[in-house]
C-alpha positions in Angstrom: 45.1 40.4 -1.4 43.5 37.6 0.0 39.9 37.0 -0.4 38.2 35.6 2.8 34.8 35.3 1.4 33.5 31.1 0.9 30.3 29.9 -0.4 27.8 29.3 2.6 26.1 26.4 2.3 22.3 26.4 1.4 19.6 23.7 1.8 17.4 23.2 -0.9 15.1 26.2 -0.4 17.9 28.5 -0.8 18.5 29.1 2.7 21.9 29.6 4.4 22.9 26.9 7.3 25.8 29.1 8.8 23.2 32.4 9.9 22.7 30.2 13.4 26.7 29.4 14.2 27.8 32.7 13.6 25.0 34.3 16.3 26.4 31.1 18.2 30.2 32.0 17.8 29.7 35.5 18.3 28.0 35.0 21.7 24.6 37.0 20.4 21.6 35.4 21.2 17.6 35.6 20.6 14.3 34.4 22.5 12.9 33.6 19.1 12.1 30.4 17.8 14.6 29.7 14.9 13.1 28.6 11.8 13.9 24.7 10.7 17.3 24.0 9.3 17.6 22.2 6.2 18.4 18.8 7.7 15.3 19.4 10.2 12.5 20.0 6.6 13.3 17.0 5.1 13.6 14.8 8.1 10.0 16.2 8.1 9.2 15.7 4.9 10.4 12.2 5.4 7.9 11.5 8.0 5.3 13.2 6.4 5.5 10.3 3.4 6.6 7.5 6.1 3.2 8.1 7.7 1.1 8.3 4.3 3.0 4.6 3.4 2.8 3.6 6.9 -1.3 4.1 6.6 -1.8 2.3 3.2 0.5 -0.3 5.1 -1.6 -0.9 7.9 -4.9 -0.9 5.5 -3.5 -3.6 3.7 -2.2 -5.7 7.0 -5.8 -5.3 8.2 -7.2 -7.0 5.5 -5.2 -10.3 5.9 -7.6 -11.9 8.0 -4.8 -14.4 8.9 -4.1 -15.1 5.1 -0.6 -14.4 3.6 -2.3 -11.6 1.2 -5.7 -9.9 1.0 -7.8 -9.8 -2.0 -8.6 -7.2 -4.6 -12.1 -7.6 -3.5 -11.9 -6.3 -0.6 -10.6 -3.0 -1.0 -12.9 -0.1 -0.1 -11.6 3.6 0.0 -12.9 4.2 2.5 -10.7 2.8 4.0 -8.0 5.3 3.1 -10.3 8.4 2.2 -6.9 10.3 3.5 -4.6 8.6 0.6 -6.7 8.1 -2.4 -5.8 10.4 -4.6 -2.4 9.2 -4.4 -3.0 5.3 -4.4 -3.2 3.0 -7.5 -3.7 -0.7 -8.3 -1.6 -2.6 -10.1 -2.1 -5.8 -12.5 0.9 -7.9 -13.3 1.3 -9.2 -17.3 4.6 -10.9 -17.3 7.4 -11.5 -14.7 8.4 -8.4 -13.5 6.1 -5.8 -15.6 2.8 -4.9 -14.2 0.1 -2.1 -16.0 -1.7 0.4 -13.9 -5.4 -0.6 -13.9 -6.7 2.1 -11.2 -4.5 5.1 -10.5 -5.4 8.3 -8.1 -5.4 12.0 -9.3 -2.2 12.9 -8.1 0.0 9.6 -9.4 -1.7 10.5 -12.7 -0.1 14.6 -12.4 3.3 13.3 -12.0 2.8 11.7 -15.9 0.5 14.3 -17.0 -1.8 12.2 -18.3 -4.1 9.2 -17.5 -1.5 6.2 -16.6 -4.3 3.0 -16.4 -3.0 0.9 -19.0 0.1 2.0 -18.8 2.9 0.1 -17.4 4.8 0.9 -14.0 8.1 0.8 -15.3 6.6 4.5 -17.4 7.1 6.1 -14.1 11.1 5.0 -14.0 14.1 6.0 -15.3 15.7 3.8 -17.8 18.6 3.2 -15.5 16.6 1.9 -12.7 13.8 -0.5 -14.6 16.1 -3.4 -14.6 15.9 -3.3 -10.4 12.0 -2.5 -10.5 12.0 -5.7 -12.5 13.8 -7.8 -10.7 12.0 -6.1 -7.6 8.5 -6.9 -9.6 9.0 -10.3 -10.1 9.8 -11.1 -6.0 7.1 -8.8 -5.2 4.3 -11.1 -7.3 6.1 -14.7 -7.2 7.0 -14.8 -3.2 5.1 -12.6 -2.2 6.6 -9.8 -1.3 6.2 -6.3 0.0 8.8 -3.7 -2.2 9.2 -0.4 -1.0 11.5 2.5 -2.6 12.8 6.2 -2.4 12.6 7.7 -5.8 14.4 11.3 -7.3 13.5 13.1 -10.8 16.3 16.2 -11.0 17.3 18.0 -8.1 14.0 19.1 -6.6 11.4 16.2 -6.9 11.6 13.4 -4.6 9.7 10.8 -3.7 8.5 7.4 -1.9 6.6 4.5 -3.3 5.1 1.5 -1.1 3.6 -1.4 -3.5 1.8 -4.4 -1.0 0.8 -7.8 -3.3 -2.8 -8.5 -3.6 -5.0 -11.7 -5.0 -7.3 -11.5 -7.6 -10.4 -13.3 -7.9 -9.1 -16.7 -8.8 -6.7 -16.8 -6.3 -3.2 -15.7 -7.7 -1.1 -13.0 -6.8 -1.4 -11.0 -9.7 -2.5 -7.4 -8.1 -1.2 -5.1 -6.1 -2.0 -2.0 -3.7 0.3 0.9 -4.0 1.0 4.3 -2.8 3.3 6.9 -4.3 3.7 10.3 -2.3 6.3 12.8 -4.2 7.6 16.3 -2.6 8.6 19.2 -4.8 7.3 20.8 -8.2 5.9 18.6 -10.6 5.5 20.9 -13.5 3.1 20.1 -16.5 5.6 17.8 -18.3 6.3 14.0 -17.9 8.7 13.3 -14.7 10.7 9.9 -14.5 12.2 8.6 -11.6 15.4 6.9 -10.6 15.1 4.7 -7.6 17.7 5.8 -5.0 17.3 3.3 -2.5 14.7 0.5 -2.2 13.5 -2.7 0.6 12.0 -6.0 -0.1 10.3 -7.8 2.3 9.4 -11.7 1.9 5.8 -12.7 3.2 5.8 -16.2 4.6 2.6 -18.0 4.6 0.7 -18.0 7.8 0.8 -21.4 9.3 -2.4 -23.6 9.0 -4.2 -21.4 6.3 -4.2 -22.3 2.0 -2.7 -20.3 -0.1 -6.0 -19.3 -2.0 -8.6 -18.0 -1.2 -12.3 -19.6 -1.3 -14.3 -17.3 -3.3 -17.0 -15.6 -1.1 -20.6 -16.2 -1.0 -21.5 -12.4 -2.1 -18.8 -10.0 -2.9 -19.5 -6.4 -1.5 -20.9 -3.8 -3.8 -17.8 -2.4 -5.9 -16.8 1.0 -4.7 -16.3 4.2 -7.2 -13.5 4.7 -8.6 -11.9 1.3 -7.2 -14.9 -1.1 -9.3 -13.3 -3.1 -12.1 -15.7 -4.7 -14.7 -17.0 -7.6 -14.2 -17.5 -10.7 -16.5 -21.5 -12.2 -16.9 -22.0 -16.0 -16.7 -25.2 -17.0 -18.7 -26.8 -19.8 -17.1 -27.9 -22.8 -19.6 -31.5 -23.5 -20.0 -32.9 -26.8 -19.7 -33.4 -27.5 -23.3 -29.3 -27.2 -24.0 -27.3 -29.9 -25.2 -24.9 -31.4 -22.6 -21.8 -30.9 -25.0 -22.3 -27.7 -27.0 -20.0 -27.8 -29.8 -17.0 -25.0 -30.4 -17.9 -24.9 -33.8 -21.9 -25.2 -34.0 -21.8 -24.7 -38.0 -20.0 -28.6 -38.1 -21.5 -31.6 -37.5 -20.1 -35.4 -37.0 -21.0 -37.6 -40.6 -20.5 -40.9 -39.6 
């Protein structure tokens, strides 16, 4: 006997794609508004994290000033109030490996556990590190703007924007990023392979330095974004000229 029945394709809520064609084929039809097909949610879903990228994006390009990169110092949240939770800062420590030093609510969910201190690279699949390295090191030496679609089994997905930033001194050594995941994320760890990624190359705006003249006052650190600060004493008037490294040793001539 010979079995017509087939598997009917599904998206990934379960739900079949074919319901519509057959009313279609069989010449039924319905005033009501169909539901969105499968293709339809995550072109959604795409735009959904586009948009939350696309904001930290424009943030960051608004902070230029005409420079090739903004500083760390200027970043405020409230600037993105919309996007904290799932924004972090970055701190590179060797070519192509950079530490979480700030990291929002939800980036920290995806690891279960607090992630400042902890390098990027945690978030990423072995099979993919050697690309976020290679990605890393552009990213900090051009500058570059990297940004990449990520996966962790069949139902997590998600997008990551990371946008080069200068510290204090003037290097690129910092960076703004944004990751926005869809699906469950359970209470375990969850890894991600990068599926697809972009690199953009900043080119130095023409008649500006590349650093940055350290401002007169820096603007009262923000929570949650403050890093601590270093204090300078200021030498009296009675200290010598050329303290010595090593005050217990003295010169016998």
């Amino acid at each position: 006997m010979q079995d017509d029945r087939h598997d009917t394709p599904r998206d990934d809520e379960g739900n079949g794609f074919d319901g519509a064609d057959r009313r279609a084929s069989s010449g039924a039809t319905s005033d009501r508004p169909q539901p969105f097909s499968g293709l339809s949610r995550l072109l959604r879903r795409a735009t959904d994290e586009d948009a939350a990228l696309d904001a930290i994006s424009d943030y960051w390009h608004g902070l230029r000033r005409g420079h090739a990169v903004p500083r760390r110092a200027d970043l405020d949240p409230r600037g993105f109030s919309d996007h904290v939770s799932s924004v972090f800062v970055l701190e590179k420590i060797a070519p192509g490996l950079a530490r979480f030093r700030i990291a929002g609510q939800q980036v920290s969910e995806v690891m279960g556990m607090d992630l400042r201190g902890m390098p990027l690279s945690a978030l990423i699949q072995l099979g993919s590190r050697d690309a976020l390295q290679a990605d890393l090191v552009r990213l900090f030496e051009e500058p570059a703007i990297l940004r990449m679609r990520l996966r962790s089994g069949a139902r997590l997905t998600g997008a990551m924007l990371l946008l080069p930033l200068r510290s204090d001194l003037g290097d690129v050594s910092r960076a703004l990023g944004i990751l926005r995941t869809r699906g469950p994320v359970g209470s375990g760890v969850n890894r991600f392979g990068i599926t697809s990624s972009s690199i953009q190359s900043i080119g130095q705006v023409q008649g500006t330095t590349p650093a940055y003249p350290l401002p007169a006052a820096h603007p009262a650190p923000q929570p949650g974004f403050a890093e601590r600060q270093l204090d300078f004493l200021t030498p009296g008037p009675d200290a010598p000229r050329h303290p010595s490294e090593r005050p217990y040793l003295r010169l016998v001539r």
